[in-house]
MMTF fields as JSON, N, C-alpha, C and O atoms, coordinates in Angstrom:
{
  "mmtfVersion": "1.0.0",
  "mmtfProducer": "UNKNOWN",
  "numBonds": 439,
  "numAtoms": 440,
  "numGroups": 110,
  "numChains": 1,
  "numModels": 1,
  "chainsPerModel": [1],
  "groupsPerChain": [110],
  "chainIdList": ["A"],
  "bondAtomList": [4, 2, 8, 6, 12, 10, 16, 14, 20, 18, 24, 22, 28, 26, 32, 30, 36, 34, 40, 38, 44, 42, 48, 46, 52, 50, 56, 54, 60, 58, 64, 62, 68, 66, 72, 70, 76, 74, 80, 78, 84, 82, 88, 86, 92, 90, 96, 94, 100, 98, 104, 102, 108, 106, 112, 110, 116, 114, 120, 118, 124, 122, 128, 126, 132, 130, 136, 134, 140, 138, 144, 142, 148, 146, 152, 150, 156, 154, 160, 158, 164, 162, 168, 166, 172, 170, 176, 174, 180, 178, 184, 182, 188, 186, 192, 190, 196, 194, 200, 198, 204, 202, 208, 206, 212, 210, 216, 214, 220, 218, 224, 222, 228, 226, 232, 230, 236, 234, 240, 238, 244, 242, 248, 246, 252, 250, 256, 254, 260, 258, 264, 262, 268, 266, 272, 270, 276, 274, 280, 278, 284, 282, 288, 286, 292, 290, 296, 294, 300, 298, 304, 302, 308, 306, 312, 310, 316, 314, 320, 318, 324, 322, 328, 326, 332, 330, 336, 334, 340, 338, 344, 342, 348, 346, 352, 350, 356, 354, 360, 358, 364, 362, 368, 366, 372, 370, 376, 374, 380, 378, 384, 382, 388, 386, 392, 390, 396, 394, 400, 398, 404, 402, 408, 406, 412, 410, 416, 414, 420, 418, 424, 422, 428, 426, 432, 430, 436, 434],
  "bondOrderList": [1, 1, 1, 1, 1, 1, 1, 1, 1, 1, 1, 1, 1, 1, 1, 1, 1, 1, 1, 1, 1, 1, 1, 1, 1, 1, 1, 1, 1, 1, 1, 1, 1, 1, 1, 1, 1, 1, 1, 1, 1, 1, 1, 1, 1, 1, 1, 1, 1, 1, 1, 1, 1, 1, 1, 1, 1, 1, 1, 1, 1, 1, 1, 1, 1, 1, 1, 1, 1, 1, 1, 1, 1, 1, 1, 1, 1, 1, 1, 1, 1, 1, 1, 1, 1, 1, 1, 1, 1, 1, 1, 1, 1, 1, 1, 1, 1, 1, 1, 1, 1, 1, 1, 1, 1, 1, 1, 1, 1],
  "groupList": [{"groupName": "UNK", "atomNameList": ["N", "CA", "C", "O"], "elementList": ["N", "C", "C", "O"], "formalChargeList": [0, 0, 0, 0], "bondAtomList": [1, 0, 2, 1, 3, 2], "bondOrderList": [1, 1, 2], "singleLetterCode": "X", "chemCompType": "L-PEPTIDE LINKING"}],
  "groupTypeList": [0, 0, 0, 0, 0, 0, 0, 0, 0, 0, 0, 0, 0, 0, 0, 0, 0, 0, 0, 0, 0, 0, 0, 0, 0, 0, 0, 0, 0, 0, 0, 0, 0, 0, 0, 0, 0, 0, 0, 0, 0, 0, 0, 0, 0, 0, 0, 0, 0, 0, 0, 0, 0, 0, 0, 0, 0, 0, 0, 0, 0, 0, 0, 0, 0, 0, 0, 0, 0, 0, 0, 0, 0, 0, 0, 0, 0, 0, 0, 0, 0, 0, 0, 0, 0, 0, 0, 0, 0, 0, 0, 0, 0, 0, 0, 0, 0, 0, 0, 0, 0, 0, 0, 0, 0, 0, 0, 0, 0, 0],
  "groupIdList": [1, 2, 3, 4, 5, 6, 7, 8, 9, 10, 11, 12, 13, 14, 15, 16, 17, 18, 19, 20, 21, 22, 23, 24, 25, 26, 27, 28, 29, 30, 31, 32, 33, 34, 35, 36, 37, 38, 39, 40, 41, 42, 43, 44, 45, 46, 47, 48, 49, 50, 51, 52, 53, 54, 55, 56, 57, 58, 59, 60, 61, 62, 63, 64, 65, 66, 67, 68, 69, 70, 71, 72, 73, 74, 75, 76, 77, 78, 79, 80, 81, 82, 83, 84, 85, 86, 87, 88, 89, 90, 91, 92, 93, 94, 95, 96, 97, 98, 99, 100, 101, 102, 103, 104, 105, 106, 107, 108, 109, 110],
  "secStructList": [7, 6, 6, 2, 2, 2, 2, 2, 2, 2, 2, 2, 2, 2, 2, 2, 2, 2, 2, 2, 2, 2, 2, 2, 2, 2, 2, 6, 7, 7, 3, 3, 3, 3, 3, 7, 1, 1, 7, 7, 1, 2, 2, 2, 2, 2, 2, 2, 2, 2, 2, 2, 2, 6, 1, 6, 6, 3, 3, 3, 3, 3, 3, 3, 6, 6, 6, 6, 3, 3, 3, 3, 3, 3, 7, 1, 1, 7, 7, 7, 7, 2, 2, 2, 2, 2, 2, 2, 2, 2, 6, 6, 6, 7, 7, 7, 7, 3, 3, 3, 3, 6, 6, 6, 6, 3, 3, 3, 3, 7],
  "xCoordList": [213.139, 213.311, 214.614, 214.784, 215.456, 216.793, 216.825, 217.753, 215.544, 215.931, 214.86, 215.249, 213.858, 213.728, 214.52, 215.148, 215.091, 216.16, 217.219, 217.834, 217.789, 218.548, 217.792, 218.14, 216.544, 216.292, 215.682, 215.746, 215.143, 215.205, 216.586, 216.487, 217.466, 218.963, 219.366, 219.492, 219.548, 219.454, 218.499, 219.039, 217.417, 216.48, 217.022, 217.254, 217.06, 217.797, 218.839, 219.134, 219.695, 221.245, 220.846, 221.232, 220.049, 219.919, 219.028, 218.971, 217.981, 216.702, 217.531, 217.342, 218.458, 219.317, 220.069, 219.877, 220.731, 220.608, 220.02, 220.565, 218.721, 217.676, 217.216, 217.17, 216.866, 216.807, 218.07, 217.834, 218.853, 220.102, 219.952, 219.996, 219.753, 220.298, 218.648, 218.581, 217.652, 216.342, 216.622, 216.524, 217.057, 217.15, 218.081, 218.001, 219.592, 220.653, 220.377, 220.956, 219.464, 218.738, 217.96, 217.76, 217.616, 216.187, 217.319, 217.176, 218.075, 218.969, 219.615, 219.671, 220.281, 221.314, 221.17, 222.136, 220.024, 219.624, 219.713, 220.274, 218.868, 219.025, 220.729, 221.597, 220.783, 222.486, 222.005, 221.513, 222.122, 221.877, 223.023, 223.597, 223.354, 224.493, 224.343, 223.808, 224.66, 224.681, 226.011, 227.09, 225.968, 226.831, 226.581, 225.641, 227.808, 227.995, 229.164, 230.144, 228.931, 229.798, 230.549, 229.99, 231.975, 232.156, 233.493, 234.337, 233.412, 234.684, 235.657, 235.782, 236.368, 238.036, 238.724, 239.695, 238.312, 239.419, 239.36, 238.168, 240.011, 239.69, 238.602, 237.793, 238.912, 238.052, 236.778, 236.042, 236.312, 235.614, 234.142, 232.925, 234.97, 234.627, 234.593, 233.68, 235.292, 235.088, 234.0, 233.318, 233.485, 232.601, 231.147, 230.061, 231.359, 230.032, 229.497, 228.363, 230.594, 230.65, 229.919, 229.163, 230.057, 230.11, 228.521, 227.854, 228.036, 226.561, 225.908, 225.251, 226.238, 225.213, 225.329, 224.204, 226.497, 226.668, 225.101, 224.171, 225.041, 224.04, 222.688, 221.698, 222.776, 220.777, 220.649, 221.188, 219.633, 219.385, 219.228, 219.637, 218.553, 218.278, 219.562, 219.344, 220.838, 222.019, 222.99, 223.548, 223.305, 224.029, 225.474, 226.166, 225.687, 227.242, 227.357, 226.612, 228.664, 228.702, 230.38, 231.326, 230.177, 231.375, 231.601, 230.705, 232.748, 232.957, 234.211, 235.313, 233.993, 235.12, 235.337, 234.538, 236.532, 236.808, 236.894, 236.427, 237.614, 238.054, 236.899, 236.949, 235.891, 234.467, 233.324, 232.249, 233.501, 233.065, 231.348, 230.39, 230.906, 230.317, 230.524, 231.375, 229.033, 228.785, 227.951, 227.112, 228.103, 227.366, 227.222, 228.124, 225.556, 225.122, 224.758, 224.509, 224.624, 223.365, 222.647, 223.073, 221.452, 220.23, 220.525, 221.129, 219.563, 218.999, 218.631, 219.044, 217.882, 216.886, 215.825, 216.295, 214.862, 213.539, 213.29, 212.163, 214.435, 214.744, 214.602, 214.458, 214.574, 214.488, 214.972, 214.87, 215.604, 215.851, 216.007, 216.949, 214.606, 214.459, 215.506, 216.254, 215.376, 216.119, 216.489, 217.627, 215.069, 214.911, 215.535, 215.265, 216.08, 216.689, 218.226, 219.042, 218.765, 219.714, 220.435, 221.579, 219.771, 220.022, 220.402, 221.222, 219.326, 219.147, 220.669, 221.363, 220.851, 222.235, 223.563, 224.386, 223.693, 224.964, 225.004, 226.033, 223.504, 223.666, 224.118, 224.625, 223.742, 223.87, 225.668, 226.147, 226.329, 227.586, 228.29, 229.408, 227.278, 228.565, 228.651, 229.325, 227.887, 227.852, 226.852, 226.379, 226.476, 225.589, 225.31, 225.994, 224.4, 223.559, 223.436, 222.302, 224.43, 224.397, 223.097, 222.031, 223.323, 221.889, 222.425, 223.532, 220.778, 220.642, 220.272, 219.067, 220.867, 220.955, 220.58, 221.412, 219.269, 218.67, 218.973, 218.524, 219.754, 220.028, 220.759, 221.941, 220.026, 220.312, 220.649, 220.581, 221.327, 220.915, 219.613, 219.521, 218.988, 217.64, 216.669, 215.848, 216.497, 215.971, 217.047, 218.088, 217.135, 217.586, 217.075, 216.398, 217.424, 216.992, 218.15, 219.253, 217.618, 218.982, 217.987, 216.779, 219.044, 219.005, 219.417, 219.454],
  "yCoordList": [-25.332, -25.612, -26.354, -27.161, -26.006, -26.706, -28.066, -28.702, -28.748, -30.123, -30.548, -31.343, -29.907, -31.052, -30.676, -31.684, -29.713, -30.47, -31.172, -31.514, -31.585, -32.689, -33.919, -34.889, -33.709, -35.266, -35.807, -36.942, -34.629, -35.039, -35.022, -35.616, -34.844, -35.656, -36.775, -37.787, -36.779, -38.465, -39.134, -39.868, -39.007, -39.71, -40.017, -41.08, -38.728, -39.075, -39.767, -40.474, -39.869, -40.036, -41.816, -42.628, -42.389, -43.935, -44.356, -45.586, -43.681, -44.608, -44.972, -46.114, -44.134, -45.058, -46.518, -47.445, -46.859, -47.381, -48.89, -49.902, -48.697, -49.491, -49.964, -51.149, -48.975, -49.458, -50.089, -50.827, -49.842, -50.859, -52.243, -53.274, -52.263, -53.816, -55.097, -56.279, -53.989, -54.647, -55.225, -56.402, -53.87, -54.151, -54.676, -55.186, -54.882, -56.198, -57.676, -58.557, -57.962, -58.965, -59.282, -60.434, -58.606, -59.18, -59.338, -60.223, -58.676, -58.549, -59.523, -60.187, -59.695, -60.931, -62.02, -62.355, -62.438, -63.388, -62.806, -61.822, -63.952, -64.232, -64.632, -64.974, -64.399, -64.715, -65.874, -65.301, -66.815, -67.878, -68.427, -69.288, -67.87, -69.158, -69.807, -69.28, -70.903, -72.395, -72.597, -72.357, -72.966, -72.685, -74.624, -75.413, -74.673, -76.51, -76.827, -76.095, -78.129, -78.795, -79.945, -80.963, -79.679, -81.454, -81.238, -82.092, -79.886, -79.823, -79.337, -78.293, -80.202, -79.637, -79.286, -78.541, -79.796, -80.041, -79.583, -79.387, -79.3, -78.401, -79.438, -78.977, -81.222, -82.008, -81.652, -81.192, -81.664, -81.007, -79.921, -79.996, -79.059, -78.157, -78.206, -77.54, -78.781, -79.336, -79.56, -78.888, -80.869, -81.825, -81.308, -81.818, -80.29, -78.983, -78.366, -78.363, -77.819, -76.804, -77.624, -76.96, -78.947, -79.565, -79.911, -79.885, -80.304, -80.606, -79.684, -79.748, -78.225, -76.815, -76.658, -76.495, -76.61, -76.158, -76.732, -76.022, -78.494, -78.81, -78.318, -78.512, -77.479, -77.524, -76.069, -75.04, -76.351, -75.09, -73.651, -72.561, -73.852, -72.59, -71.671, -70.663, -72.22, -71.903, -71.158, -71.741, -69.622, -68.875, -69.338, -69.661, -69.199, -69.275, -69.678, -69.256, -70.842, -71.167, -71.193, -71.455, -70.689, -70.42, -71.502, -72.097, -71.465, -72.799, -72.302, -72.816, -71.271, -71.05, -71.868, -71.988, -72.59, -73.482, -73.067, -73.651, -71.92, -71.626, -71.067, -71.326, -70.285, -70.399, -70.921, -70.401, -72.074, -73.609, -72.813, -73.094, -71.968, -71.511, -71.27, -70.72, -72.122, -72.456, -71.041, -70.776, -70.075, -69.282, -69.579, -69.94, -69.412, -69.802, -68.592, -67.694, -68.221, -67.135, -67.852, -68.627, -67.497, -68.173, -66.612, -65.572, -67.642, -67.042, -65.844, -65.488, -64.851, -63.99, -64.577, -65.166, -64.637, -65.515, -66.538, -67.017, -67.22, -68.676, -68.826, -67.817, -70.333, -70.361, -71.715, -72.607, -71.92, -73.443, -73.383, -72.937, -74.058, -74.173, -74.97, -75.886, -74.437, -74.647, -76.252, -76.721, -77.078, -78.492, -79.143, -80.342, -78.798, -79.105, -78.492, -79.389, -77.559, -76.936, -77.892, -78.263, -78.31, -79.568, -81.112, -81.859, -81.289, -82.618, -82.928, -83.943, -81.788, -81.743, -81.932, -82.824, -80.994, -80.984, -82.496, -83.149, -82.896, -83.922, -85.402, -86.454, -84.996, -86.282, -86.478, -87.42, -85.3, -85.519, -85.249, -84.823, -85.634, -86.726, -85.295, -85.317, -84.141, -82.595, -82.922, -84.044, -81.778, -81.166, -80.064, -79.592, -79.421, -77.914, -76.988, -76.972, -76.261, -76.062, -74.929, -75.184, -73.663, -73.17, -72.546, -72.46, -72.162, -71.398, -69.894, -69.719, -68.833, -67.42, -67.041, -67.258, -66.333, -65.932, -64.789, -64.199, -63.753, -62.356, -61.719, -61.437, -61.372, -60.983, -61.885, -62.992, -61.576, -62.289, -61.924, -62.213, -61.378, -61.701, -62.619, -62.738, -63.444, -64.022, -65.585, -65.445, -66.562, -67.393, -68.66, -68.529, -70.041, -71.231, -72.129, -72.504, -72.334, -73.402, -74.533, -74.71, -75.174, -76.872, -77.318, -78.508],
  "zCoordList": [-38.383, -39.788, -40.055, -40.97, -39.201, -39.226, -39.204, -39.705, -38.466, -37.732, -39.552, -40.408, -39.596, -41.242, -41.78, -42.104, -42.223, -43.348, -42.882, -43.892, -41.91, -41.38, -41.62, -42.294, -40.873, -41.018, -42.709, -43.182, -43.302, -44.757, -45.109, -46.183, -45.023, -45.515, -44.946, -45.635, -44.033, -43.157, -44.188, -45.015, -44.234, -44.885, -46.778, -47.354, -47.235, -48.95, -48.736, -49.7, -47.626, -48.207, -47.827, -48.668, -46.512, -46.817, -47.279, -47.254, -47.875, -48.842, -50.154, -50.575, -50.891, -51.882, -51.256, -52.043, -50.249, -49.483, -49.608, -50.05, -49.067, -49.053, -50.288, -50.615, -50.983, -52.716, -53.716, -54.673, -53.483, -54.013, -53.319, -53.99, -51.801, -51.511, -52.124, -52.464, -51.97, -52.49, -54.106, -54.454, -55.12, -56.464, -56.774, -57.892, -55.941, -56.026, -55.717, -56.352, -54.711, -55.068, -55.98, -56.364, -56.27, -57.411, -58.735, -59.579, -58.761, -60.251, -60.473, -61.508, -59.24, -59.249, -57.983, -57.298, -57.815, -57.168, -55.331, -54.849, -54.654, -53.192, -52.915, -53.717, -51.238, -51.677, -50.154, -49.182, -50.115, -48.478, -48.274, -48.941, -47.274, -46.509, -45.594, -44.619, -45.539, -44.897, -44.043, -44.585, -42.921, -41.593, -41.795, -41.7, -42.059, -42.113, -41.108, -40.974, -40.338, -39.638, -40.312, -40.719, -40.404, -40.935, -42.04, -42.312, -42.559, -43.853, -43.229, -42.588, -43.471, -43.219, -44.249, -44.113, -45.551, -46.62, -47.84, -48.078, -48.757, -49.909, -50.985, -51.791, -50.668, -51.47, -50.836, -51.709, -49.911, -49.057, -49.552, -49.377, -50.158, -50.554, -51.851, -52.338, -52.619, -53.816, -54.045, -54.819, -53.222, -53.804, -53.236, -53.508, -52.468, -52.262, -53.382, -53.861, -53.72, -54.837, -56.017, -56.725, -56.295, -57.74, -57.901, -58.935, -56.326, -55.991, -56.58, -57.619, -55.42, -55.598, -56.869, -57.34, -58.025, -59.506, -59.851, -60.231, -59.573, -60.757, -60.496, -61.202, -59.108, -59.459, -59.898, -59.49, -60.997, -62.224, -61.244, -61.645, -59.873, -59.385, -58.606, -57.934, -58.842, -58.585, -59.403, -60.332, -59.081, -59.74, -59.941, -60.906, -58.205, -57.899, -56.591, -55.707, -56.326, -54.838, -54.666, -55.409, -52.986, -52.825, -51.21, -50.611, -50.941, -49.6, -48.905, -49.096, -48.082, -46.862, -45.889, -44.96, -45.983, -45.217, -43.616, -42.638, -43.7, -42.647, -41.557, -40.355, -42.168, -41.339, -41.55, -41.252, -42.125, -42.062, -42.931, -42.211, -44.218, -44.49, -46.073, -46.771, -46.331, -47.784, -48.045, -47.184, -49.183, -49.694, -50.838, -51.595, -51.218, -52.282, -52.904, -52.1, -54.42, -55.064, -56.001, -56.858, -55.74, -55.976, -58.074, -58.338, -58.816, -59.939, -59.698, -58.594, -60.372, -60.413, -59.664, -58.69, -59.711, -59.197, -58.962, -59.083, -58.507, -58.098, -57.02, -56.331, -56.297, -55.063, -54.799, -55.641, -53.41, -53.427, -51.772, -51.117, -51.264, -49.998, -49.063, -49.406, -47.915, -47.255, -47.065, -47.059, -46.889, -46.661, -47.973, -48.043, -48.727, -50.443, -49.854, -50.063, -49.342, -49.211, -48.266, -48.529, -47.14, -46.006, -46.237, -45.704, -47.4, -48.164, -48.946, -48.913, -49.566, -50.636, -49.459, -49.661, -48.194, -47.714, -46.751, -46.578, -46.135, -45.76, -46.641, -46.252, -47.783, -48.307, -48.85, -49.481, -48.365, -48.89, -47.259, -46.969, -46.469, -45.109, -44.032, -43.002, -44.456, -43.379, -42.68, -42.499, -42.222, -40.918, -41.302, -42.21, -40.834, -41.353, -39.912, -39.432, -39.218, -38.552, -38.613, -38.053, -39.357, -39.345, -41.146, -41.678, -41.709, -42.654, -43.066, -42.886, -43.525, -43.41, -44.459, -45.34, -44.949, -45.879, -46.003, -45.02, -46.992, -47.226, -46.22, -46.419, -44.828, -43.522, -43.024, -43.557, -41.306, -40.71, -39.434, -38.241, -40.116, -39.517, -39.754, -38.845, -40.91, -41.756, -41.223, -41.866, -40.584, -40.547, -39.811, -38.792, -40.372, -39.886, -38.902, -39.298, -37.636, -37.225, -37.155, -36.998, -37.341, -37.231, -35.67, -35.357]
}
């Protein structure tokens, strides 16, 4: 009897857990980051940032220089595929080294 109620506590204490990181997405968008080759510089990152702002399915973007990694948050129920995510950093002179959906289990390399 000892060992279920252990493992029913193991079990309550991470199914909250699991249900927060599910209902933090949905609330406040997908979060994808993009592993780019090519920025060195704070204009760099600037002119990342100013791209991702304009497309409507974009919460918030952020540009660490230092581990060369664009994070994006997507809307509520938005989406902005990867081949659009590639299109944007290539066309401002990067590389897409790979793309990381939520996890990193969920990811695309280039």
């Amino acid at each position: 009897m000892k060992y279920v109620n252990v493992i029913l506590l193991i079990v309550s204490v991470s199914l909250p857990n699991v249900w927060s990181n599910s209902v933090e997405t949905s609330k406040y968008g997908e979060i994808i980051t993009a592993h780019v080759k090519g920025m060195v510089c704070d204009f760099c990152a600037r002119g990342l940032e100013k791209v991702f702002k304009s497309e409507k399915a974009v919460s918030k973007i952020s540009v660490n220089l230092d581990d060369s990694v664009v994070s994006i948050r997507m809307k509520p129920d938005k989406n902005l595929p990867d081949k659009r995510i590639k299109e944007l950093i290539l066309k401002n002179g990067y590389s897409v080294e790979k793309i990381t959906r939520g996890d990193a289990k969920s990811e695309t390399k280039t």
